[in-house]
N, C-alpha and C positions, 0 to 999 in steps of 0.2 A: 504494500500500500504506500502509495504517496500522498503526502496533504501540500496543497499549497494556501497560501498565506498571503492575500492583496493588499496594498496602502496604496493609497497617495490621492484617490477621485477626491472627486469636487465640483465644486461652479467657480466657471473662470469665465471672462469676457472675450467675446472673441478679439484676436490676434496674442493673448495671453499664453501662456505656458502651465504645464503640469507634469510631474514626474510619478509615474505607476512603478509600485517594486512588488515585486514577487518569488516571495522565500519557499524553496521547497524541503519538505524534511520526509524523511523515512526509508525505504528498500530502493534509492537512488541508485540508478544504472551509470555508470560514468559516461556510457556513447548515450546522448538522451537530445530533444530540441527542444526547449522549449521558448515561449514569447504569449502573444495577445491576441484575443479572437474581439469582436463585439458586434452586441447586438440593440441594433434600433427599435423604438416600439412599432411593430406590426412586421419586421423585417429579419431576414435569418440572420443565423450568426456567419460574421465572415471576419477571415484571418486579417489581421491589422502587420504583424511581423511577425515572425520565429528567426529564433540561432539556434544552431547546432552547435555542441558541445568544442567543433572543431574551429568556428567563427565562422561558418557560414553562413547568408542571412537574406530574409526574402522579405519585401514590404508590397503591400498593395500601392497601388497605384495612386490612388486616391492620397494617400502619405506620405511619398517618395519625397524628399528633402525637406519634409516638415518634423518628420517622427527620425527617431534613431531609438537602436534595439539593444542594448548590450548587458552583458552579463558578469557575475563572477561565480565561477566554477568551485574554489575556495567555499564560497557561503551557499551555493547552491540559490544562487540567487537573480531574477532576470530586472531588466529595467526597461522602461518605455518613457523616453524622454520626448515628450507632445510641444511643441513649440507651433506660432502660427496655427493655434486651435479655430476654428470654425464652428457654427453654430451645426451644421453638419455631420460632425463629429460628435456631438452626442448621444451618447450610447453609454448600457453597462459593456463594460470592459473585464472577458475574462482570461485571467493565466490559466497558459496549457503546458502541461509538458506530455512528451511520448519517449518513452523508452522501454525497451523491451516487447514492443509492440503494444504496448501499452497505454492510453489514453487517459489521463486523470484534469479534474478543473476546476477553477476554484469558483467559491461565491461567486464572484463577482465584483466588481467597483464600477459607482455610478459616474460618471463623467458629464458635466452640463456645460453647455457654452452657449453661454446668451449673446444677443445682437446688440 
């Protein structure tokens, strides 16, 4: 079992900034990806970024030079640094990790970005 652990949502104004961390603890796989899905009200959940363990890293489109993804491997720990927030980008935001073929997710954090 893995648990993860979200901080950082909030309401911020758009063109504002917010930083998401997400701690993971328990039967940690060292090869693992993890990052941020989120979902809008009425809307699926879609992937925002992942890293892989080895620094690889994928962002939606919709994020590319606004978000940055990084991690520390030491704390088991990922981060989703939001700059140039949008009122668009409101969503709960949740931490994923996969390892093992394994899928685990957290609550969630709510993210608001007002106009």
């Amino acid at each position: 079992q893995v648990q993860l652990v979200e901080s950082g949502g909030g309401l911020v104004q758009a063109g504002g900034s917010l930083r998401l961390s997400c701690a993971a603890s328990g039967s940690i796989f060292s090869i693992n990806t993890m990052g941020w899905f989120r979902q809008a009200p009425g809307k699926q959940r879609d992937l925002v970024a992942h890293m892989d363990s080895s620094g690889g890293t994928n962002y939606a489109s919709s994020v590319k030079g606004r978000f940055t993804i990084s991690r520390d491997n030491g704390k088991n720990t990922v981060y989703l640094q939001m700059n140039s927030l949008k009122p668009e980008d409101t969503a709960v935001y949740y931490c994923h990790y996969l390892g093992r073929g394994m899928n685990y997710w957290g609550e969630g954090t709510l993210v608001t970005v007002s106009s």
